[in-house]
N, C-alpha and C positions, 0 to 999 in steps of 0.2 A: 611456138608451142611451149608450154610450161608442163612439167608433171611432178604431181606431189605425192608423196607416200608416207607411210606409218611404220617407224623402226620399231620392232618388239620383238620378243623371244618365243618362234612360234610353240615350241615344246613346251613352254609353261601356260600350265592348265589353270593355274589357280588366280596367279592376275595376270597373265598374259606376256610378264616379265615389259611392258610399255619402258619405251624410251625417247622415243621424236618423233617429231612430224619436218618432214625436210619437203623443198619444193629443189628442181632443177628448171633451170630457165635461160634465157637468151641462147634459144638451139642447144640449151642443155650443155652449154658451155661454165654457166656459174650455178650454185647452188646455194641455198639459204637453209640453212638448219634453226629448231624450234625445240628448247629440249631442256624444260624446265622441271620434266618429269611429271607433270599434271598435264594429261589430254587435254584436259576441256582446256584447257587453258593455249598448250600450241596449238590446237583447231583455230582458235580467234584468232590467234596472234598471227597464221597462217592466212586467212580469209584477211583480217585486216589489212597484212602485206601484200597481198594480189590486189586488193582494193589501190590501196594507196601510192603502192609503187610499180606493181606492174599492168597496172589495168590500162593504160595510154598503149604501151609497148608490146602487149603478149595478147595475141587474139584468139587464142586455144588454151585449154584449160585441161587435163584428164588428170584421174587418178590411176597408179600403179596397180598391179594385183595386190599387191600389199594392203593395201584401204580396204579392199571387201575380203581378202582372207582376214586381217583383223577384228573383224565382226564376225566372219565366218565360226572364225577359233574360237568366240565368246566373247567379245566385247558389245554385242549387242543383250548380254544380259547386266552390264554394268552402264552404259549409255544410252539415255533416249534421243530422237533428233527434236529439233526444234528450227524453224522457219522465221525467220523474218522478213515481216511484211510490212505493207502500208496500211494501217486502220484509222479509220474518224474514231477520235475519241474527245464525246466533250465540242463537238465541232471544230475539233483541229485535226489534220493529218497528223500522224504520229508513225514513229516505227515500234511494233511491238512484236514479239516472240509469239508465231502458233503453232499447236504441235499436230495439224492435221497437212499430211504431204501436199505440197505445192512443189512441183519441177521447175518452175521459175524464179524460184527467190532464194536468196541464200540460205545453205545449212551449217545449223550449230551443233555442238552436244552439251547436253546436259545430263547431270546425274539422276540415274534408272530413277522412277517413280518421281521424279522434283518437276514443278513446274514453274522455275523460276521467271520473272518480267526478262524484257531486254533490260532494265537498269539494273536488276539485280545480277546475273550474266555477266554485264559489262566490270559490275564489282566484283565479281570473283573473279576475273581475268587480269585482275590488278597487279 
């Protein structure tokens, strides 16, 4: 079981005081920290790393109360979610960014009111 969370400052009202996104992993034995200080940015970097490194080995995934007090406290008026999926585009499979909820496919953030592609996302997370 792996669990990840969102370090911020919950008393600051204004940006939320944001600082990481950490995951705990192998029975919460190791931990990986994300803390570039742009969200959108450790959310990917976070999702890529469960993808890449620990998807073989970790077969439980949860977040902390920390991730939904996060948005609780207002970071859901600075983040929209965003999905990616599989779309035919052009008659290719593709993977592209949708912003209508799916519970089976990965979630991103993106900044409030932006509907960026997945190429464009994946550029900002550079």
């Amino acid at each position: 079981m792996a669990v990840y969370g969102i370090n911020y400052d919950e008393g600051n009202e204004i940006d939320l005081g944001y600082e990481s996104v950490d995951i705990s992993y192998d029975s919460l034995k190791k931990k990986k920290i994300f803390n570039s200080g742009n969200f959108i940015k450790d959310w990917y970097d976070l999702v890529k790393f469960i993808i890449m490194e620990l998807g073989e080995t970790e077969s439980h995934f949860i977040g902390s109360s920390s991730t939904d007090h996060f948005f609780m406290d207002g970071a859901d008026k600075l983040y929209d979610e965003a999905y990616l999926i599989d779309a035919t585009v052009d008659g290719e499979t593709k993977s592209v960014l949708s912003y209508e909820y799916d519970e089976d496919t990965i979630k991103f953030y993106v900044p409030i009111g932006t509907r960026p592609t997945w190429g464009e996302l994946k550029e900002m997370c550079k």
